[in-house]
Structures are given as C-alpha cells and as structure tokens.
C-alpha positions as CSV (number, residue, x, y, z in Angstrom):
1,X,-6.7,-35.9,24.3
2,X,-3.4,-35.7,21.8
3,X,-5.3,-32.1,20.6
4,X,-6.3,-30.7,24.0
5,X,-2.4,-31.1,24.6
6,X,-1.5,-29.4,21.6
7,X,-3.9,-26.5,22.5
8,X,-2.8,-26.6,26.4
9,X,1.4,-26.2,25.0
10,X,-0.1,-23.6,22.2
11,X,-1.5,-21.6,24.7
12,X,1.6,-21.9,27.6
13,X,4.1,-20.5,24.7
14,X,1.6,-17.7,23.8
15,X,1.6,-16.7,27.4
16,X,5.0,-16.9,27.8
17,X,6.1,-15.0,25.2
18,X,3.4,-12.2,25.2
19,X,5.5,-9.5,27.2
20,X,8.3,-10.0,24.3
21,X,8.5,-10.1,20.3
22,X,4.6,-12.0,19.9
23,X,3.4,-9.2,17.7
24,X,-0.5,-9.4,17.5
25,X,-0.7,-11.9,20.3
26,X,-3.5,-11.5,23.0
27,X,-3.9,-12.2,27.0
28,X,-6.6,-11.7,29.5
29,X,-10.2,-11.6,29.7
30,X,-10.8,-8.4,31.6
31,X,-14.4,-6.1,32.2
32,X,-12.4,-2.7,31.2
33,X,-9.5,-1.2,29.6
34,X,-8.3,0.3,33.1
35,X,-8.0,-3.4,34.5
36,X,-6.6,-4.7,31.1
37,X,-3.9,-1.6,31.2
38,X,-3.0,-2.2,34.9
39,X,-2.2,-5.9,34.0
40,X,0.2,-5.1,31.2
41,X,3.8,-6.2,31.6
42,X,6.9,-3.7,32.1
43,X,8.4,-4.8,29.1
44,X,6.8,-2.2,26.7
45,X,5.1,1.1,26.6
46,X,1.0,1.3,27.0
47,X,-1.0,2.9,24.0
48,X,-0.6,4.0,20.5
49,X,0.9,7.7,21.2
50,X,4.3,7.2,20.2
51,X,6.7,8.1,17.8
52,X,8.1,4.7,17.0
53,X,4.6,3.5,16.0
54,X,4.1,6.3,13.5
55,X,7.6,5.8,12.0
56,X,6.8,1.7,11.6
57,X,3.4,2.8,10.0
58,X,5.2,5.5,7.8
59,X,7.7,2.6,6.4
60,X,5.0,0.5,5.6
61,X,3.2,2.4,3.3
62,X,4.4,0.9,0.2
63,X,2.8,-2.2,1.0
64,X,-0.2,-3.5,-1.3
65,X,-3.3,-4.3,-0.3
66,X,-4.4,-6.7,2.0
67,X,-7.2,-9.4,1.7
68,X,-9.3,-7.6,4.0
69,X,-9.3,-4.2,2.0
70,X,-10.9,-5.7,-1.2
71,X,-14.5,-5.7,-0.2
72,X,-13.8,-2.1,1.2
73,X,-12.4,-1.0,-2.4
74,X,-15.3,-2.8,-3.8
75,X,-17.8,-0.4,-2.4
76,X,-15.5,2.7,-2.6
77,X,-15.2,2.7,-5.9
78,X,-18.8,4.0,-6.4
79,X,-18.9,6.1,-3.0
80,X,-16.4,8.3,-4.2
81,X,-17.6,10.5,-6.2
82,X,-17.1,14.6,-7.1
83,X,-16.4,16.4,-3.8
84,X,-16.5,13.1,-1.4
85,X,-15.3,13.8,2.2
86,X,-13.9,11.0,3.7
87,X,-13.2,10.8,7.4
88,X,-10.6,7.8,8.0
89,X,-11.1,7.1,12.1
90,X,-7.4,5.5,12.8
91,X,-6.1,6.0,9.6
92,X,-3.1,6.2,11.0
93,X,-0.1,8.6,8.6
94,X,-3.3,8.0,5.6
95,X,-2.5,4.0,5.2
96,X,-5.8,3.7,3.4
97,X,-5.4,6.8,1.4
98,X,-2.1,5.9,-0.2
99,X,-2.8,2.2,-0.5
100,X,-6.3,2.9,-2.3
101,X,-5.5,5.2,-4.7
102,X,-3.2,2.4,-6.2
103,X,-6.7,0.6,-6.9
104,X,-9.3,3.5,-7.1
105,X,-9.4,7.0,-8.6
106,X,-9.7,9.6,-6.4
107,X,-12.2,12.7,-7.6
108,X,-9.1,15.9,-8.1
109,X,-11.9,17.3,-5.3
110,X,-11.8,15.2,-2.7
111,X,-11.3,15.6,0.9
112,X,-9.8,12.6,3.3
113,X,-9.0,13.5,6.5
114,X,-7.4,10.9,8.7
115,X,-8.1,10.9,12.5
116,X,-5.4,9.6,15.2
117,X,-3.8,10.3,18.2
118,X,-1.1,13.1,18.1
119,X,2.3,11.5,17.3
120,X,1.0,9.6,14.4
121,X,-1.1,12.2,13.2
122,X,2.0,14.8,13.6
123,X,4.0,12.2,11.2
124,X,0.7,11.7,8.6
125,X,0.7,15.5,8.6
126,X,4.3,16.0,8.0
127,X,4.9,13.2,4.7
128,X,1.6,14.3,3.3
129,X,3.2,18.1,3.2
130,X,6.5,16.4,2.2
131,X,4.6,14.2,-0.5
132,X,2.3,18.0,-1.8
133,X,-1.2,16.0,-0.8
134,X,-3.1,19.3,0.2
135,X,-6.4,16.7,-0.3
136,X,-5.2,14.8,2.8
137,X,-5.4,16.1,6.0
138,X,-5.0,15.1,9.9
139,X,-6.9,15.7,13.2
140,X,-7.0,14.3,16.6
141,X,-10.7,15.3,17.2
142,X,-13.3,13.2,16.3
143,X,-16.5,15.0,16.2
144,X,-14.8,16.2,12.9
145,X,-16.5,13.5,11.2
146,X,-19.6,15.7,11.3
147,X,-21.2,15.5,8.1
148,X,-18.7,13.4,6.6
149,X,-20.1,11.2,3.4
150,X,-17.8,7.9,4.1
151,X,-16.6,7.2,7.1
152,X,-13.9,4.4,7.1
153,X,-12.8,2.8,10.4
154,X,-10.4,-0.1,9.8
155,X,-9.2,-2.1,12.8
156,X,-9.2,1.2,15.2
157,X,-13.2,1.3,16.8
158,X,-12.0,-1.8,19.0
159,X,-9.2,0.4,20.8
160,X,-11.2,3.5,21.2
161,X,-15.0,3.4,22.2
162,X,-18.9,2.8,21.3
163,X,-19.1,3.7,17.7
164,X,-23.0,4.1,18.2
165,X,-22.4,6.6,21.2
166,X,-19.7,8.2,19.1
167,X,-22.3,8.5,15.7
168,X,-25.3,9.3,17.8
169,X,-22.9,12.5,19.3
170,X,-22.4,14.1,15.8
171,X,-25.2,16.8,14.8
172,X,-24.9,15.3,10.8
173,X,-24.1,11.5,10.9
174,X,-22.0,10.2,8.2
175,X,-23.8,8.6,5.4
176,X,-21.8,5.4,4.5
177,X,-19.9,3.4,7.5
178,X,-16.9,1.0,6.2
179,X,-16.6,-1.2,9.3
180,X,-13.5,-2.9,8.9
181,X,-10.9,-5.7,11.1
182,X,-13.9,-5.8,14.0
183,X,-13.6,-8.5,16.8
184,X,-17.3,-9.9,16.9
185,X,-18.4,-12.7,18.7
186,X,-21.6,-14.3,20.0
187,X,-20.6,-14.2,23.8
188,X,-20.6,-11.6,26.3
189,X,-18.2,-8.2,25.4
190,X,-14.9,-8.2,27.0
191,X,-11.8,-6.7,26.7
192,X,-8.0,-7.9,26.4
193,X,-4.4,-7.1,26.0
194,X,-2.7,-6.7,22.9
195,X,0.6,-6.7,22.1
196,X,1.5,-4.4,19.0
197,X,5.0,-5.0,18.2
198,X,6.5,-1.6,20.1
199,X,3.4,-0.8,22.5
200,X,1.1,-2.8,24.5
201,X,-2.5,-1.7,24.5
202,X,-6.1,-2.8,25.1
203,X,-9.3,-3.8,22.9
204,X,-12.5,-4.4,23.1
205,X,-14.2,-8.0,21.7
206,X,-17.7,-7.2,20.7
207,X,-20.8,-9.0,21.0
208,X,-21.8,-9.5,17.1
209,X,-26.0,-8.6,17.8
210,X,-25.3,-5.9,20.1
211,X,-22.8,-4.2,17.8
212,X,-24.8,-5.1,14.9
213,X,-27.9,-3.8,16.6
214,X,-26.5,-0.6,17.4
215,X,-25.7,0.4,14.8
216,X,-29.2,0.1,13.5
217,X,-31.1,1.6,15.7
218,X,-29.3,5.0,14.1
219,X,-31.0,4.7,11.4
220,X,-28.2,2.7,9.2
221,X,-28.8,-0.6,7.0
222,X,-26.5,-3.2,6.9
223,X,-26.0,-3.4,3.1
224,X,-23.0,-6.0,3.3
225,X,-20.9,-8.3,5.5
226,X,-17.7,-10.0,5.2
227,X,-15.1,-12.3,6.7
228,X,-11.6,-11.0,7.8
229,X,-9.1,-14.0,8.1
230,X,-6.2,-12.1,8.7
231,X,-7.0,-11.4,12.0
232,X,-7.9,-13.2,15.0
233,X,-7.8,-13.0,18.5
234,X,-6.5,-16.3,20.2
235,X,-6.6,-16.0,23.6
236,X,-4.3,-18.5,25.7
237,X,-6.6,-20.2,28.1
238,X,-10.0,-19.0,26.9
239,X,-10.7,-20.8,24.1
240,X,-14.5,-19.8,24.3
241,X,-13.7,-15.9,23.7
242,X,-11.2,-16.5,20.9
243,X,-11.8,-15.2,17.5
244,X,-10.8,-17.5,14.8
245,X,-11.5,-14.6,12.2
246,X,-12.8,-10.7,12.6
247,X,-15.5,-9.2,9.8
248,X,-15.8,-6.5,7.9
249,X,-19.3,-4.4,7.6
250,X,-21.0,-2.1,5.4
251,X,-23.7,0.0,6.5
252,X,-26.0,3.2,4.6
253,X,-27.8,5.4,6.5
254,X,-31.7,5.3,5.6
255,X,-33.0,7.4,8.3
C-alpha cells in the first residue's frame, strides 16, 4: 500500500512539473507523434530545429564519456580502420566525433559525417570549420548514409522513424549498425512526450522483437547487446510502458 502511494505522489509531481524545468521527463501514451505533438503544453517550443538546442549541444562537448558509449568504443576501435566512412544519424554538432577521439584513434583518412536537422547541423558545420576538421562533415539528408561502413545512431532513431524502412531505402546498406539509447520494451509500440530541457518533442517506445526482428530480416546479425541505465522512460500513470533502462545493439550485415 505505503509503495503504491509513493508511486501514485511520484507520478502526480512528474505530471505536474512536465510543462516546466523536468528535463528528460515523459507524459502520454499516444498511437502517433501528430496526437503526442497536439497534446504538448504552451510552455515550450515543439521539435529539435532550434538554435538554443545546438548552442546547449555545442557547450557540452567537453564532456567525457558516458556509460552508455563504452560498449560502442569497444567495437569502434576495430571498425575504424583506413578510409572508414562513418555516418553519425543525430550526431548532433559531431558529439560522438569529438568525445571518441579522446578514447580512439581516428585513421588521418577518415570520413564522419554527422546527420541532423538544419540549425544544429548549421552550428556542427560552423565549429568543425572554426576547429579546421575538414574530416567532419554535416547534412540534413539521410539517404547519404548510402554505402556508409558504420553507421552510429545514438539516442536519435526514436525521434525520427523506422530504421528498417529507412536501411531497406538505401541502394548500398551500411555494413556495421551501432544502435545506441533505444527504448525497447516487450509491450505494444507507442509513442510519448518528452521534454528536452528547451523543446518539447515526441518518441517512439519500441517493441524489443519487432525492432529486433526488423532489423534482421535485412540481412544484419545481431553480434552484441547491452544495457543502457542512464536512460529511462518513466511514464506518470503507466507504469506498464515505463522503461526502467534503454539498450544498446550491435548489428553486421551478413547478407
């Protein structure tokens, strides 16, 4: 009794302060991302095009890194080799690039080119001129991960779209996937708010086996798996689609 009280006042204060300063809080259970967008307070902006989001990313790039990029530099470190291209899907201003070159070194060859929405790509593109990284470079298209060798997605395919629709699209498909920060869960797929600091905006919660399956249908093995508990998704009211922890996957294509 004592802890469904605890949960039931957890979950009122979560509510109540979602539309304010509850960075990486969660509400709502919804089918899409137009019905999670038209529920979204006034309090803040919808989606991540905008300026203030690329100037907090820009400022935080002298952070180490995280628990949840170790497994990812784990396998790196012997995908990148002479003339790796790297396409970085939400890479935001090259997060991953600068971080992992404190742990890893990069081939004097290689290509990484970060994919985002304009304003953050605009800011990626104008430090990495300002910083002489002529190996780093910024789009806003996708399909440019066409015949890519790595392709790193890190807590960005939940904001966007299917990842298998998206791989199955490209005429080459990348040969190594690092999954990382992914919402998986054994229920049904949903989507739900998310409140980002400056920005409001939705995500998807994917069913694990589906995803998983997906995925390997395209021809791609799932060589490793690992637990993310950074993040989770704790959504007031529905305990059974809350995500105590996300995961972290990496797959090889073998088709």
């Amino acid at each position: 009794m004592l802890k469904r009280l605890l949960r039931l006042l957890r979950d009122v204060r979560l509510y109540l302060r979602f539309p304010y300063r509850c960075y990486g809080c969660f509400r709502g259970v919804f089918a899409t991302f137009e019905e999670a967008t038209s529920a979204a307070p006034k309090t803040k902006p919808l989606g991540y095009d905008d300026p203030r989001l690329a100037q907090e990313y820009k400022q935080d790039l002298d952070k180490k890194a995280r628990e949840y990029d170790y497994p990812v530099l784990f396998w790196l470190k012997d995908l990148i080799g002479p003339g790796a291209r790297v396409f970085d899907l939400g890479g935001n201003v090259g997060t991953h690039f600068y971080t992992y070159e404190k742990y890893l070194e990069y081939p004097p060859d290689i290509g990484w080119t970060v994919c985002d929405v304009p304003a953050i790509a605009r800011t990626g593109e104008e430090l990495a001129r300002a910083e002489g990284r002529q190996e780093l470079t910024f789009t806003t298209q996708p399909e440019e991960a066409d015949g890519a060798h790595i392709f790193i997605a890190s807590g960005s395919i939940q904001y966007i779209y299917s990842l298998s629709d998206f791989l199955s699209s490209l005429p080459v498909k990348p040969r190594h996937l690092l999954l990382n920060r992914l919402p998986l869960y054994n229920g049904e797929q949903f989507v739900t708010l998310q409140n980002g600091g400056q920005v409001f905006y939705p995500q998807y919660v994917f069913n694990k086996d589906e995803f998983m399956g997906s995925i390997g249908r395209l021809g791609y093995k799932l060589v490793d798996m690992w637990n993310d508990r950074i993040d989770s998704c704790i959504i007031p009211f529905h305990p059974s689609r809350s995500l105590p922890c996300y995961y972290g996957c990496y797959f090889k294509c073998v088709a």
